[in-house]
C-alpha positions as CSV (number, residue, x, y, z in Angstrom):
1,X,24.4,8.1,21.7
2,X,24.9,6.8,18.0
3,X,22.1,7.2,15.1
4,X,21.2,5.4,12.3
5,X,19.5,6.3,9.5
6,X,17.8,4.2,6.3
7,X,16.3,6.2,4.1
8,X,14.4,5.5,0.6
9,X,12.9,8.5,-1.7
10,X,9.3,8.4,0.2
11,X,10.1,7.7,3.7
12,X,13.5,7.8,6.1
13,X,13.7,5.3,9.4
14,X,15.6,6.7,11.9
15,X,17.3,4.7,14.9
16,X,17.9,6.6,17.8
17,X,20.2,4.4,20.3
18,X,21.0,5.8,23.7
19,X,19.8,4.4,26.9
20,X,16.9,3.1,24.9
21,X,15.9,2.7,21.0
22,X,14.0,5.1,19.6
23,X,12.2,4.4,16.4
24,X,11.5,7.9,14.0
25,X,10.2,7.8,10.4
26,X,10.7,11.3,8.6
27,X,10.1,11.7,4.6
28,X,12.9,10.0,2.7
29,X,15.8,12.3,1.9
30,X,17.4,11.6,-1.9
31,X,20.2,14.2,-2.7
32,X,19.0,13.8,-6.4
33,X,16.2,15.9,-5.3
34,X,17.2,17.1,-2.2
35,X,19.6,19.7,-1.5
36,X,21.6,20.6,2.0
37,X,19.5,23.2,2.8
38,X,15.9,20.7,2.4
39,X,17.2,18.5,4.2
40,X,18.3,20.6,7.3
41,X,15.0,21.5,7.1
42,X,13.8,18.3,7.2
43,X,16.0,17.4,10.0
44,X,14.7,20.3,12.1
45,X,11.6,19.9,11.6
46,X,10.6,16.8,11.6
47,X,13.3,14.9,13.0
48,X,15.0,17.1,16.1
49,X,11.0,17.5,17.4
50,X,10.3,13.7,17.3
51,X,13.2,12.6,19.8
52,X,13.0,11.8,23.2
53,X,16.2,13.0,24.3
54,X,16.7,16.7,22.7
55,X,20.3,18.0,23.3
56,X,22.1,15.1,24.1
57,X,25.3,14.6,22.6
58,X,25.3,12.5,19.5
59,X,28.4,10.6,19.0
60,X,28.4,9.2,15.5
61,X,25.6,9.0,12.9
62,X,25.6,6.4,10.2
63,X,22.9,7.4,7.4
64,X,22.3,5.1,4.5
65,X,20.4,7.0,1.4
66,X,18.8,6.3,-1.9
67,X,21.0,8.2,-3.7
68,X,23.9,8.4,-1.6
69,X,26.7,7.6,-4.5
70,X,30.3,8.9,-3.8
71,X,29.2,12.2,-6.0
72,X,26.7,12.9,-3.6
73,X,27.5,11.7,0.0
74,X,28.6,15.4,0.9
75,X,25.3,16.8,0.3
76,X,23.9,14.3,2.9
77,X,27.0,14.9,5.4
78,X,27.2,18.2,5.2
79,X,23.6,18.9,6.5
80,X,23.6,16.1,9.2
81,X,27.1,18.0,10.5
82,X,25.2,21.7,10.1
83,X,22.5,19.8,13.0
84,X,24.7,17.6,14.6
85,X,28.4,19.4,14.4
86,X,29.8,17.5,17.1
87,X,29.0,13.9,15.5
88,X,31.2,11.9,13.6
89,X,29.1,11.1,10.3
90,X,29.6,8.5,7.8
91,X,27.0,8.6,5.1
92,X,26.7,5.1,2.9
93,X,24.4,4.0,-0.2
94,X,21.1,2.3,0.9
95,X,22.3,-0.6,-1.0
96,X,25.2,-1.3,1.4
97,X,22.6,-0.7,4.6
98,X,20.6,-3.6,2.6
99,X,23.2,-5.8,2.0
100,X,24.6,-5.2,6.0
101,X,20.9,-6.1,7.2
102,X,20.3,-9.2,4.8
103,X,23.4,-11.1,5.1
104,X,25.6,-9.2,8.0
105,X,28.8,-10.5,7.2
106,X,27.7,-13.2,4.8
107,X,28.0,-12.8,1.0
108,X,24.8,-12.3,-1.2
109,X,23.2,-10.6,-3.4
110,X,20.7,-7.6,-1.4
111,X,18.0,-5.9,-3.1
112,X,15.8,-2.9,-2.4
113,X,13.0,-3.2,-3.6
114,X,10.7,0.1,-2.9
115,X,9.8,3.8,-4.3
116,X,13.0,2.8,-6.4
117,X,15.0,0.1,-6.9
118,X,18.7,-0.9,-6.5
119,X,21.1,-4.5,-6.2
120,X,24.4,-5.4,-5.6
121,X,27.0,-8.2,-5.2
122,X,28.5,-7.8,-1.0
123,X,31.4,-10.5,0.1
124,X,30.4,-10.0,3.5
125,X,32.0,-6.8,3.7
126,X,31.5,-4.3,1.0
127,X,29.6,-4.0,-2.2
128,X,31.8,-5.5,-4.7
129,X,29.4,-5.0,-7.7
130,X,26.3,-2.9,-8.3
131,X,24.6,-2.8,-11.4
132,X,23.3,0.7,-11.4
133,X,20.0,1.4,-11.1
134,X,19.2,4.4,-13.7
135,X,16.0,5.8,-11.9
136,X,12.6,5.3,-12.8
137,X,13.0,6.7,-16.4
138,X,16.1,4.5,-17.9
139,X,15.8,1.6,-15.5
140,X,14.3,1.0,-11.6
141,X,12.6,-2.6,-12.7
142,X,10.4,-3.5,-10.2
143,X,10.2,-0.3,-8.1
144,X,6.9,1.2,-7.3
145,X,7.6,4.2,-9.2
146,X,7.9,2.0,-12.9
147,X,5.0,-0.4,-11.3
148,X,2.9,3.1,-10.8
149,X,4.2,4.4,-14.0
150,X,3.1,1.3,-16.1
151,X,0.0,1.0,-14.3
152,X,-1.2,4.7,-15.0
153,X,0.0,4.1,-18.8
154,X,-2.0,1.5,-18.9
155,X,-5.3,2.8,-17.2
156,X,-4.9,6.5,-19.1
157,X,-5.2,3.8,-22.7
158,X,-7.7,2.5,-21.6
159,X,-6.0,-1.0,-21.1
160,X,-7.5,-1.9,-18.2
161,X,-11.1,-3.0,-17.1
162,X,-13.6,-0.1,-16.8
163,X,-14.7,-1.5,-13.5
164,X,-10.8,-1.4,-12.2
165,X,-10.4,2.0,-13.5
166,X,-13.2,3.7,-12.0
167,X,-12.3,2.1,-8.8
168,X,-8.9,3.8,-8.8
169,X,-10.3,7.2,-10.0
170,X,-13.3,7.5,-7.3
171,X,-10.2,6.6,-4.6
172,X,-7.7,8.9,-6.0
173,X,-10.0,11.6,-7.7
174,X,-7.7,12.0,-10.1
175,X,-8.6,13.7,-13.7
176,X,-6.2,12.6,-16.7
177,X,-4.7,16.3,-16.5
178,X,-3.4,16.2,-12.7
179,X,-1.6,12.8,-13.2
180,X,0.3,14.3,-16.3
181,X,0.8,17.3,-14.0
182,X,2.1,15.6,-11.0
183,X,4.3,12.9,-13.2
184,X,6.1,15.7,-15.6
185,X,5.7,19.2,-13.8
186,X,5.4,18.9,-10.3
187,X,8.4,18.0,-7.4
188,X,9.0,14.2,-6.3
189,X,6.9,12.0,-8.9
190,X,8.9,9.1,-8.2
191,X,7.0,9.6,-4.5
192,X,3.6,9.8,-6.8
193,X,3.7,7.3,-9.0
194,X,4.9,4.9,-6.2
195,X,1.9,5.7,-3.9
196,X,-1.0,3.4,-6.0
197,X,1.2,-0.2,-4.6
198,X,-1.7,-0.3,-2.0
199,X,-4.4,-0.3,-4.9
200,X,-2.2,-2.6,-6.8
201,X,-2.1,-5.1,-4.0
202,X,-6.1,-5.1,-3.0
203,X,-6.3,-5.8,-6.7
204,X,-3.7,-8.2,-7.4
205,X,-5.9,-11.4,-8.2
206,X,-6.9,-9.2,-11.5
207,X,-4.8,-10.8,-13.7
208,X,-3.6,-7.6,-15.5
209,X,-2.2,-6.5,-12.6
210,X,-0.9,-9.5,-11.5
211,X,0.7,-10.0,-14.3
212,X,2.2,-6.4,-14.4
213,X,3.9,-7.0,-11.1
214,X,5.2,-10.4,-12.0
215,X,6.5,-9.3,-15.7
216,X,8.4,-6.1,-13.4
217,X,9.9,-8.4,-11.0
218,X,10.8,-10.3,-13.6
219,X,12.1,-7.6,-15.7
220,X,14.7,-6.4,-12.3
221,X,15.7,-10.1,-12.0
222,X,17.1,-10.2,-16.1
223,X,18.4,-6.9,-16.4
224,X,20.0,-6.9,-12.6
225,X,20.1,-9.6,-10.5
226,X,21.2,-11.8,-13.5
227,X,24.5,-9.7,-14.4
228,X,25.9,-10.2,-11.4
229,X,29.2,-13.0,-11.7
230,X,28.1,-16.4,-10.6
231,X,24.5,-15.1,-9.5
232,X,23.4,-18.9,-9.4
233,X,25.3,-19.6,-6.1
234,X,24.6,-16.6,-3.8
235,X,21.0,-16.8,-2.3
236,X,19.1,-13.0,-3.2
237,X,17.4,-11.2,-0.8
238,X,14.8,-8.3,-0.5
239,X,14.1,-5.9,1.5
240,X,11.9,-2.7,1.2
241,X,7.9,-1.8,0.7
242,X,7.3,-3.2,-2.6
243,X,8.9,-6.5,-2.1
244,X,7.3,-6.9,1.4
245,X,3.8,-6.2,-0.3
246,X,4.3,-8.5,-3.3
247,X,6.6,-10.8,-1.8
248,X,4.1,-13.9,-2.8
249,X,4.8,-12.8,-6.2
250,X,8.0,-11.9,-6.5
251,X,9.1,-15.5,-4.9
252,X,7.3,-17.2,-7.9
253,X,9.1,-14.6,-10.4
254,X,12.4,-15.8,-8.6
255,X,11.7,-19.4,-8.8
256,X,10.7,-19.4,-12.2
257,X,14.2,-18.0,-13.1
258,X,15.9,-20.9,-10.4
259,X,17.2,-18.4,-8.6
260,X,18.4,-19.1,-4.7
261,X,15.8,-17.1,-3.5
262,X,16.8,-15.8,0.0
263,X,14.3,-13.9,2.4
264,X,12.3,-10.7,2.3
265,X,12.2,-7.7,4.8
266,X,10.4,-4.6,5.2
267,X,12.8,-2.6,6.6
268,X,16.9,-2.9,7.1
269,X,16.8,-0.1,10.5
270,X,15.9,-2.8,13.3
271,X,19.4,-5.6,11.7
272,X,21.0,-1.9,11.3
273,X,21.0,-1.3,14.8
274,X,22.4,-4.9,15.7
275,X,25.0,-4.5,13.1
276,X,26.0,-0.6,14.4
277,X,25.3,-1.7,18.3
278,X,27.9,-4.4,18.2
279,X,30.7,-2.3,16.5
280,X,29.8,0.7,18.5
281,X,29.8,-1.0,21.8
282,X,33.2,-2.9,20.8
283,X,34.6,0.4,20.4
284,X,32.6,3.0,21.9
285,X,35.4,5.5,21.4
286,X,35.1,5.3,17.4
């Protein structure tokens, strides 16, 4: 039995492949935020409970994470080995579980577009190039953290229509206090300011907010996508919650720019496992 992991900052997909595929979804698991011990817990909790087959041997895990850059791979390993100690674990950057289930062994250019955001240039093989993604303070175009951050700036100034704001403040019941108190005190406001994309999209034909997304998208193409080497000849693809929900509007943004726009996906786990499956089964003693 081999399991596959994709996990952003809010929410983690879980492939469980044995006999039959199991589908899990935990909270996302970041080691910028997380440590070993949080997410033991989280694998104990609200992973080992959800599968079908408890105690089976796991063979190999492969677990693609925000986060997951070479300095903090071992924080990830480590407490998927404390669980599982007889599995052989490889822990990758989401970015490279994009890339795998947007072009397989095609190059292109993959990008995640969800609670954060990330690129990168893959020959088919690896990641050859990423532009780093600096978080949702220094950088993140386009993820639903900045989109929620920008939003909130703009409703707290008063930069919004009245109507639109006291729409979002009877749904949320939210007082100008608790939204500074969840952004700068509280754990996980990445997770917070992300959670308003499903205000954002009932309200997309406002044009303020349309054209907040569109100037984001925008803003992610020029200071990312556009670095890249010869970015005009590699089609760019998407995959993650933001770009699923906006994807209308991110095509246009893309378009506008003449880039090769590829496709759009919600979520890498179901190409992961057809990816994983066929090496695993080519060589089921890995």
């Amino acid at each position: 039995m081999f399991i596959i992991a994709d996990s952003g900052s809010t929410k983690c997909d879980w492939a469980i492949a044995g006999d039959e595929l199991q589908i899990v979804k935990t909270e996302g698991i970041n080691p910028y935020f997380c440590d070993s011990f949080q997410i033991e817990t989280i694998l104990k909790n609200s992973l080992l409970p959800k599968m079908k087959i408890r105690g089976a041997k796991v063979d190999e895990i492969f677990f693609y994470g925000a986060g997951c850059r070479a300095e903090k791979c071992y924080v990830v390993k480590s407490a998927l080995q404390s669980v599982f100690p007889a599995a052989k674990v490889e822990v990758e950057s989401d970015v490279l579980g994009a890339a795998r289930a947007l072009f397989d062994k095609n190059a292109g250019i993959a990008c995640i577009l969800g609670t954060g955001s990330n690129s990168c240039f893959y020959d088919g093989q690896n990641v050859v190039y990423n532009v780093p993604p600096l978080g949702f303070i220094l950088g993140d175009e386009g993820s639903g953290a900045v989109i929620g951050r920008k939003f909130l700036s703009d409703l707290l100034k008063n930069k919004i229509t009245e109507k639109l704001k006291k729409n979002f403040l009877q749904r949320y019941d939210l007082t100008t206090a608790e939204i500074i108190e969840k952004t700068y005190r509280q754990p996980f406001p990445n997770r917070f300011l992300a959670q308003f994309m499903p205000f954002l999209k009932q309200y997309i034909g406002e044009p303020k907010i349309y054209n907040l997304v569109f100037d984001e998208f925008t803003e992610f193409f020029k200071n990312n996508i556009m670095q890249y080497p010869d970015f005009e000849r590699y089609k760019v693809s998407f995959c993650g919650s933001v770009a699923y929900c906006f994807a209308d509007v991110l095509e246009v943004a893309a378009l506008e720019l003449n880039l090769n726009f590829g496709k759009i996906i919600q979520s890498p786990i179901e190409k992961l496992v057809e990816y994983h499956k066929i090496l695993y089964f080519c060589n089921p003693n890995s």
